[in-house]
C-alpha positions as CSV (number, residue, x, y, z in Angstrom):
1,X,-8.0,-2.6,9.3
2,X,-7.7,0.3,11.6
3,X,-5.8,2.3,8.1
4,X,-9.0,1.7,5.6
5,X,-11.4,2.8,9.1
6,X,-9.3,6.4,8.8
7,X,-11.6,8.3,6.4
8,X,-14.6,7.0,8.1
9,X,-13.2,8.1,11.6
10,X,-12.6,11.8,10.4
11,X,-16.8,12.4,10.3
12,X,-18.3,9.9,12.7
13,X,-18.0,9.2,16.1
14,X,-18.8,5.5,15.3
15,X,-18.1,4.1,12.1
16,X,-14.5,3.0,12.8
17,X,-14.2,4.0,16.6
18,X,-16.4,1.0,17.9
19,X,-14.6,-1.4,16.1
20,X,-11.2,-0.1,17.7
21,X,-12.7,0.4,21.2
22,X,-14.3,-3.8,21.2
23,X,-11.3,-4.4,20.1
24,X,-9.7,-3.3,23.9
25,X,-6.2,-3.3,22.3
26,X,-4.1,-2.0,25.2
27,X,-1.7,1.0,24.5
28,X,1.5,-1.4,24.3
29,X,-0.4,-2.9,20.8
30,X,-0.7,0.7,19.8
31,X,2.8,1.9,21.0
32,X,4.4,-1.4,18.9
33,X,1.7,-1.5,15.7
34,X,0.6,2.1,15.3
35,X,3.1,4.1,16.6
36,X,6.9,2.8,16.1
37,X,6.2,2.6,12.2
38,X,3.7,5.5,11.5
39,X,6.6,7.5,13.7
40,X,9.9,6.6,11.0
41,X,7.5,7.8,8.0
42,X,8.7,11.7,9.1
43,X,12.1,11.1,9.5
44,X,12.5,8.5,7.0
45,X,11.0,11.1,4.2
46,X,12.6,13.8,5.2
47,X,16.0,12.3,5.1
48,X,14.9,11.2,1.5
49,X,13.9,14.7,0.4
50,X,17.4,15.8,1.8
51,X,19.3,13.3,-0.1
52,X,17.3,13.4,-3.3
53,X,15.7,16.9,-3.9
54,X,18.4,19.3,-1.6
55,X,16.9,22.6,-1.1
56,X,14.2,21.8,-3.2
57,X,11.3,21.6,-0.5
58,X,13.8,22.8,2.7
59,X,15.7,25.7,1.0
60,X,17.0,26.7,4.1
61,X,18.5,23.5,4.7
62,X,21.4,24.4,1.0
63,X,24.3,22.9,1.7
64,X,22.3,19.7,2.6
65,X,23.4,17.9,5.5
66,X,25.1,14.5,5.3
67,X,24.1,11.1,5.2
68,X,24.9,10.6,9.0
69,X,23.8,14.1,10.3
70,X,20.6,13.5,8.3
71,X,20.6,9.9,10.1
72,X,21.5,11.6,13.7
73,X,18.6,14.4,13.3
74,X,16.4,11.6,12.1
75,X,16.9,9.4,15.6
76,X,16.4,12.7,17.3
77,X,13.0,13.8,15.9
78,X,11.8,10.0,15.8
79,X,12.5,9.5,19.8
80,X,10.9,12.5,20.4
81,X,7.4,12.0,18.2
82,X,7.3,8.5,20.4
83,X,7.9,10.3,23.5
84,X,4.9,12.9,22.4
85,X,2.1,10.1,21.4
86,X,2.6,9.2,25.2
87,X,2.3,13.1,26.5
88,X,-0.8,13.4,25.2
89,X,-2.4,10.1,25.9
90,X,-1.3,11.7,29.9
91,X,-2.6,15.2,28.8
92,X,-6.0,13.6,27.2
93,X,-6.6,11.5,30.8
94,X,-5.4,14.4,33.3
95,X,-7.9,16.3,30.8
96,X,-10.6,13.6,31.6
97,X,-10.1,13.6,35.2
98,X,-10.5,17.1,35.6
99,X,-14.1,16.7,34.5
100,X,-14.7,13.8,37.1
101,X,-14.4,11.5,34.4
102,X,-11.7,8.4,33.9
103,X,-11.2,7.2,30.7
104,X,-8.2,4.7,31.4
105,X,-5.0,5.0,29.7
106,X,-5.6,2.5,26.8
107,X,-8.5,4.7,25.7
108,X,-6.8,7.9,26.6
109,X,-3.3,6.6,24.4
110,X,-5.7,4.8,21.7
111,X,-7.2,8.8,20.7
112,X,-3.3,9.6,21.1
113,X,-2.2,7.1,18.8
114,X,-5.1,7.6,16.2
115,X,-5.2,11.1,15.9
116,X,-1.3,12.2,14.8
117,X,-1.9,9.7,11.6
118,X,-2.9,12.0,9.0
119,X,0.1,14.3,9.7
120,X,2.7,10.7,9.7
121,X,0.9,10.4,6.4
122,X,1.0,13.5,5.2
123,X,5.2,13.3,5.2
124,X,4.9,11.3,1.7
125,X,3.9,14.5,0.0
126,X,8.1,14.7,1.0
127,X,8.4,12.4,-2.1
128,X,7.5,15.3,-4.5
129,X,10.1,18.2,-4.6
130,X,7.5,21.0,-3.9
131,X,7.3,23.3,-0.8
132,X,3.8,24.2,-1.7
133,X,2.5,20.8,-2.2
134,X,4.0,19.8,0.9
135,X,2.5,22.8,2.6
136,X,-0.6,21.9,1.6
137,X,-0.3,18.8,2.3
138,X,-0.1,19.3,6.0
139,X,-2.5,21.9,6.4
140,X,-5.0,18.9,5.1
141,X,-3.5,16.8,7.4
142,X,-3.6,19.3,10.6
143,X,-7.8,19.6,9.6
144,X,-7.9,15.6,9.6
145,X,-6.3,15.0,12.9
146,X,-8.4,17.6,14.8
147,X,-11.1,15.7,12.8
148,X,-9.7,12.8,14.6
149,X,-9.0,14.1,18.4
150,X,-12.9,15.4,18.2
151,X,-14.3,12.4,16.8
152,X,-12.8,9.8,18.9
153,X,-13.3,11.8,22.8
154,X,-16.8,10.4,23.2
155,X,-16.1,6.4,21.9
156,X,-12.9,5.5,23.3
157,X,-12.9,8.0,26.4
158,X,-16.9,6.6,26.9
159,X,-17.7,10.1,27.7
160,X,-21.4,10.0,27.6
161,X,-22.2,13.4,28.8
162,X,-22.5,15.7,25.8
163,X,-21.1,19.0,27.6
164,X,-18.5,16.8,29.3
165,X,-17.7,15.2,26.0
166,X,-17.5,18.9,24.1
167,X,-15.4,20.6,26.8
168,X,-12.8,17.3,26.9
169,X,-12.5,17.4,23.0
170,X,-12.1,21.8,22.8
171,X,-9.5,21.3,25.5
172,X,-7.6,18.4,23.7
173,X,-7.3,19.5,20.5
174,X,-6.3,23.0,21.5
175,X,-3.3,21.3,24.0
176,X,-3.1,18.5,20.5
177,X,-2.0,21.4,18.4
178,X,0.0,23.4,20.4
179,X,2.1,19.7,21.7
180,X,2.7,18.7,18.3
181,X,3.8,22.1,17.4
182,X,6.2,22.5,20.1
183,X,7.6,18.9,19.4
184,X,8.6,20.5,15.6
185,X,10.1,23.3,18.0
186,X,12.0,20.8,20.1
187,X,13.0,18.6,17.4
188,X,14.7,21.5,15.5
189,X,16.4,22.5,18.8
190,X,18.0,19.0,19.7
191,X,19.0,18.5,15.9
192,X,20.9,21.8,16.1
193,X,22.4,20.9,19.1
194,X,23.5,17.8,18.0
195,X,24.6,19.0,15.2
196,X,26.7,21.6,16.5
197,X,28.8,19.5,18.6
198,X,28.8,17.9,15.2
199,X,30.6,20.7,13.9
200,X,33.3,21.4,17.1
């Protein structure tokens, strides 16, 4: 249910968010439903493209890795998106708190959870062998999930002050961006780590 509420969720505050936030799912449900499987679609993907289309979408990536460094790097970046969602469901709270507001840490991981799935999503455009589709591709994605982090502070953080509410969502979509961003930086650091021990 919470998939088909998505396209709703990216221009209301309610259509979608209410039914999530009855709900009172607690952020083990999301962990185990939402994020362990949205989190393999990058990895899973990528290692496709890799296999299928070398150095058709990556052309930096020529010679293509292996089957098991591809595996390896794939572990890698999947352990750390899991370890992210739960950064920012901290960031989003702390964010909360510093406004003399407590949203909980089920509401706070919920908006975690919810907001990285159009760029999970957006790996499929991996299936088609072009680096500008794919660009574009995540660029829509990027708009959708600060569509998300914006839309879902007020119902599932019950922020019902309007300047609270604006300064909370400004604050976590700007420290959104820059944490997914640096977990792309992080993963590409561990994987080349890894796989230059590979190498020795």
């Amino acid at each position: 249910m919470l998939m088909t509420d998505i396209p709703r969720m990216l221009v209301s505050e309610k259509s979608g968010w209410e039914d999530i936030d009855r709900s009172r799912f607690s952020h083990r449900w999301f962990f185990r439903s939402l994020v362990m499987p949205m989190s393999l679609l990058p990895p899973a993907l990528y290692t496709y493209a890799e296999l299928m289309h070398p150095g058709a979408i990556f052309p930096l990536s020529v010679p293509a890795m292996s089957g098991m460094q591809l595996l390896v790097s794939g572990l890698v970046f999947y352990g750390i998106q899991l370890a992210m969602v739960g950064y920012m469901a901290m960031l989003i709270q702390r964010m909360a708190l510093g406004r003399d507001h407590d949203p909980g840490y089920d509401g706070a991981y919920a908006l975690a959870a919810i907001a990285p799935v159009p760029l999970w999503l957006s790996s499929l455009a991996l299936l088609v062998p072009s680096t500008p589709f794919v660009i574009a591709a995540g660029l829509v994605a990027w708009a959708a999930s600060i569509a998300l982090l914006r839309h879902g502070v007020r119902p599932l953080l019950h922020i019902r002050d309007e300047q609270t509410a604006h300064y909370v969502s400004n604050v976590v979509t700007l420290a959104g961006v820059a944490a997914w961003i640096a977990l792309l930086v992080v993963a590409g650091l561990v994987s080349s780590i890894v796989l230059s021990w590979w190498d020795i």
